[in-house]
C-alpha positions in Angstrom: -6.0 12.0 10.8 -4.0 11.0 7.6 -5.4 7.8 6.3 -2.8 4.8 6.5 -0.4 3.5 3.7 0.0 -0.8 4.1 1.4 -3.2 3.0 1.0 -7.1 3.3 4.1 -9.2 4.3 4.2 -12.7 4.1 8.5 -13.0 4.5 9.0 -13.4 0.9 11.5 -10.9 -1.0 8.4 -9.7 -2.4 6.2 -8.6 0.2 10.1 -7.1 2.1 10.4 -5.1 -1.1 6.5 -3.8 -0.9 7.0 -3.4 2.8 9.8 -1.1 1.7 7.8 0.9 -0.7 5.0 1.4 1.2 7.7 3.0 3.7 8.9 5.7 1.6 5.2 6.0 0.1 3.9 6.6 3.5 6.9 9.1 4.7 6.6 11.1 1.2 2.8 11.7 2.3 3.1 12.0 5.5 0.4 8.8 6.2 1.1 6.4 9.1 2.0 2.6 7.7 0.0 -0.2 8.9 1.9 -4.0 7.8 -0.6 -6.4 7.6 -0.3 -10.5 7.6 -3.1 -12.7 7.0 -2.8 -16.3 7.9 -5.3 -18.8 8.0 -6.4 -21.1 11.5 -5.4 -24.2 11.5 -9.1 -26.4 11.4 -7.7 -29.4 12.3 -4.0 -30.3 14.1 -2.4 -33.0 12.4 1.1 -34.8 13.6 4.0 -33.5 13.2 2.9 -30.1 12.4 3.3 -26.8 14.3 0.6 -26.0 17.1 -1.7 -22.9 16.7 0.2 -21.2 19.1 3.7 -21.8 17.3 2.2 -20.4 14.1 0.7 -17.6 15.1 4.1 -16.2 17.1 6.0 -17.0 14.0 3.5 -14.4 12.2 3.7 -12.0 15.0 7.9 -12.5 14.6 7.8 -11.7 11.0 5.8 -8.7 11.7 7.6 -7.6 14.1 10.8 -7.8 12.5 10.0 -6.0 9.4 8.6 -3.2 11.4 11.9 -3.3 13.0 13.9 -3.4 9.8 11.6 -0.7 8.3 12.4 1.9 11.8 16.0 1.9 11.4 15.6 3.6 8.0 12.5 5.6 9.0 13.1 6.2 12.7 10.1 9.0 12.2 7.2 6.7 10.6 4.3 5.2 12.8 4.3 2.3 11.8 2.0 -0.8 13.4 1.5 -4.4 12.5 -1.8 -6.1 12.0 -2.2 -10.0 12.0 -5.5 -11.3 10.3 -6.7 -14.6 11.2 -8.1 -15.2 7.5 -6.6 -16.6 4.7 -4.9 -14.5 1.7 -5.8 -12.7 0.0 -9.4 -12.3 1.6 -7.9 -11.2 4.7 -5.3 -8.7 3.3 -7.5 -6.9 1.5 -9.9 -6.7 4.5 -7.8 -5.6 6.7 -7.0 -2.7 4.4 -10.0 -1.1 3.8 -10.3 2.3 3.5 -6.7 2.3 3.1 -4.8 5.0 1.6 -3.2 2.4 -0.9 -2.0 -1.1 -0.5 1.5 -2.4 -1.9 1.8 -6.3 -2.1 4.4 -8.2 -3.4 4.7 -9.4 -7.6 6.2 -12.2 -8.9 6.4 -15.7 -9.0 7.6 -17.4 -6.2 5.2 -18.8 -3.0 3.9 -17.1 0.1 4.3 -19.9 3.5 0.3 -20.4 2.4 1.1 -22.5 -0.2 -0.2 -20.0 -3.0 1.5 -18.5 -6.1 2.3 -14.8 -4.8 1.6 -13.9 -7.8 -1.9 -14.7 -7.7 -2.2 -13.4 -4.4 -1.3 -9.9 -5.7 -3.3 -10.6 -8.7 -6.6 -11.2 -6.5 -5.7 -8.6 -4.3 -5.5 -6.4 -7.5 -9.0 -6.9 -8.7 -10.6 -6.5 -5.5 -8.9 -4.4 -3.3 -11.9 -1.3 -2.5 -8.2 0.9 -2.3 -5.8 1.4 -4.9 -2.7 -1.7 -5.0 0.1 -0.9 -5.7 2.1 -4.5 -7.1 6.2 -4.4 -6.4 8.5 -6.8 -7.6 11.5 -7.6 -5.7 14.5 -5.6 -6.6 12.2 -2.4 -7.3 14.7 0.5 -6.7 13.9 1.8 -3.1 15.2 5.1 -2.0 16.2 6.4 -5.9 15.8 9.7 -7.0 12.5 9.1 -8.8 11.4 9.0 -12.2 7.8 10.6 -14.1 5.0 8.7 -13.0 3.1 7.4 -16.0 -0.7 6.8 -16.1 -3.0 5.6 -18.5 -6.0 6.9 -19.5 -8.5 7.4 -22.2 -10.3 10.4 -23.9 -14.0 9.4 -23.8 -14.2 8.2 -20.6 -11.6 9.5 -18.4 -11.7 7.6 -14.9 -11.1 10.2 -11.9 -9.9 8.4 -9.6 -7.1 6.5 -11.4 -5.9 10.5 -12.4 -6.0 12.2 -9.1 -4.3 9.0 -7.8 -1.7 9.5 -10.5 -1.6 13.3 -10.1 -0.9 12.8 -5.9 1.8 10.5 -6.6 3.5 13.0 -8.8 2.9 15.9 -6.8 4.7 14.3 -3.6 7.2 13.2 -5.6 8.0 16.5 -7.3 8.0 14.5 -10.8 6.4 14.8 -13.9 3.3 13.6 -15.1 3.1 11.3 -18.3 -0.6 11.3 -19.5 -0.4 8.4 -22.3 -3.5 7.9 -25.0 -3.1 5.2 -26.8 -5.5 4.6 -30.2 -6.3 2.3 -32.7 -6.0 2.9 -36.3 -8.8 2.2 -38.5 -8.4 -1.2 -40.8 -8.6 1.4 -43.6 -4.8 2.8 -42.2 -2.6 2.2 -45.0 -5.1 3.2 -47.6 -5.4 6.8 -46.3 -3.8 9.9 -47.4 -0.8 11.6 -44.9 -3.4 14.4 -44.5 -6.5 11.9 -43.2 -3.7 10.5 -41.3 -3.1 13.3 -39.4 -6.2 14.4 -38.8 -6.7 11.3 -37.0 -3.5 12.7 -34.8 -5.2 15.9 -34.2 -8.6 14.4 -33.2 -6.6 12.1 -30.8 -4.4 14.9 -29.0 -8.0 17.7 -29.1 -9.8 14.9 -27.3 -7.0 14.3 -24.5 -6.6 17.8 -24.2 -10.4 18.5 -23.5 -10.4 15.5 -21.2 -7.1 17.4 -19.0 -8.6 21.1 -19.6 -10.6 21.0 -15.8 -7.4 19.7 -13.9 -5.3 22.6 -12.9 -2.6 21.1 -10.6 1.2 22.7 -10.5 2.2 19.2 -11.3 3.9 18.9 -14.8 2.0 16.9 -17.3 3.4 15.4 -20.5 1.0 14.2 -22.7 2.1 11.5 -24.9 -0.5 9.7 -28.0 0.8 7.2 -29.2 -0.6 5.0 -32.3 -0.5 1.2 -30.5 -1.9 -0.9 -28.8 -2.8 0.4 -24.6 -0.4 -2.4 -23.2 2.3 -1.7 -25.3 2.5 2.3 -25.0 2.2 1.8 -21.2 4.8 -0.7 -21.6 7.1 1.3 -23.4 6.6 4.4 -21.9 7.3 3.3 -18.2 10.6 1.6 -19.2 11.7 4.1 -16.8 9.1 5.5 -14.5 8.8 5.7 -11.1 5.5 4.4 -10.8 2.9 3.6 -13.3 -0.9 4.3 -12.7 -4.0 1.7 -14.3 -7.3 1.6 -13.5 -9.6 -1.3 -12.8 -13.8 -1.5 -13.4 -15.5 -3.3 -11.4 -13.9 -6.5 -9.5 -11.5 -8.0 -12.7 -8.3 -6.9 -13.8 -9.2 -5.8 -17.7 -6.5 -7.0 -20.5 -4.3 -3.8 -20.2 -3.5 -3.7 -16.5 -3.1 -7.9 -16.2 -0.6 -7.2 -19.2 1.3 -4.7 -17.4 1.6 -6.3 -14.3 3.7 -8.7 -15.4 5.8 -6.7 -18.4 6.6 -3.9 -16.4 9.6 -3.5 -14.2 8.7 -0.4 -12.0 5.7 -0.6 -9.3 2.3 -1.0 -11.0 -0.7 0.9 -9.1 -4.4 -0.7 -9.6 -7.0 2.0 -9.2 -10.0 1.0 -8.6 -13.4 3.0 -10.4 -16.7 2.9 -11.6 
């Protein structure tokens, strides 16, 4: 059985714009699409508020008409609903576990928790055991797509962030940017043009070792680029389709927290390591 694409919805243009994503994600691969709501139970009722029973069948509304909205454009998809009785983003990233990816919402307005979506997709980002994929609303749904760009670097290339990066090109017949970014040494601008380029060559032999294993029919560019990791990445998914990052351990590092909220196109999170 394919393993399931989802996507969390909380009614915000956000999470509709992940929701839609994670659609044409999950038709592209042929994976089932799971939407998934987390909201917390009410520990005490207080006057004038909803009751437990009026909250939760507004969730189960919301759910249901997104999966509604989503059917008319992809009358094939199986696509289900899921309603977590745990706050964000604990529950959201429970829920999807062992998913095939998740896609949440990016930017900066508030879920009906109370919390900054942003940080929502943030925490979701950093420990999420499946790749995230962070949309912002607006993304172009639907678009003939773009390369896919990922990020990666020569000395310890992270597997799962390139097969991840490699699938998504493949099922989008696209091109695969590979960018390296280096540092120069402090000692730059007092070296010759022919120590300069020797740097160049050490750069593009070690990238090219790191790629010699993967033999994939997808198209790979490989693009080094003397700057800093955030800014290449930046740059070079000015007009991507997607752009793939990993993540160590349970923290977004300084390069994919940067990108997150520079870049305009969807912004996976792979997890490694």
């Amino acid at each position: 059985m394919t393993v399931p694409v989802y996507a969390a919805v909380d009614g915000s243009g956000e999470s509709i714009a992940a929701a839609r994503w994670a659609a044409d994600e999950a038709a592209r691969s042929g994976a089932p699409l799971r939407l998934v709501h987390a909201w917390p139970w009410p520990l005490h009722a207080a006057p004038g508020l909803p009751g437990v029973s009026e909250v939760r069948g507004r969730a189960v509304t919301l759910l249901a008409e997104t999966a509604a909205g989503l059917r008319m454009s992809h009358p094939d998809l199986d696509i289900r609903t899921v309603l977590v009785d745990e706050r964000a983003p604990r529950g959201i990233t429970a829920a999807a576990e062992g998913a095939a990816l998740l896609a949440v919402g990016s930017g900066g307005s508030h879920g009906p928790a109370g919390l900054p979506l942003g940080s929502v997709g943030r925490s979701v980002a950093a420990h999420a055991s499946c790749p995230v994929v962070l949309v912002r609303a607006g993304a172009a749904v639907g678009a003939a797509p773009g390369e896919v760009v990922v990020g990666v670097g020569v000395h310890d290339l992270a597997d799962p962030v390139l097969d991840f990066a490699l699938r998504a090109a493949r099922t989008r017949h696209a091109p695969l940017r590979v960018v390296h970014a280096w540092t120069a040494p402090r000692r730059w601008p007092e070296l010759p043009d022919v120590e300069r380029a020797e740097f160049a060559v050490h750069e593009l032999r070690g990238l090219d070792q790191a790629l010699h294993s993967r033999r994939t029919e997808v198209e790979m560019i490989k693009d080094i680029r003397r700057s800093d990791a955030a800014d290449a990445l930046q740059h070079a998914a000015r007009f991507a389709d997607l752009l793939v990052v990993g993540r160590a351990g349970h923290r977004l590092g300084p390069v994919a927290d940067a990108v997150i909220h520079r870049v305009p196109c969807p912004v996976a999170v792979v997890p490694h390591g």
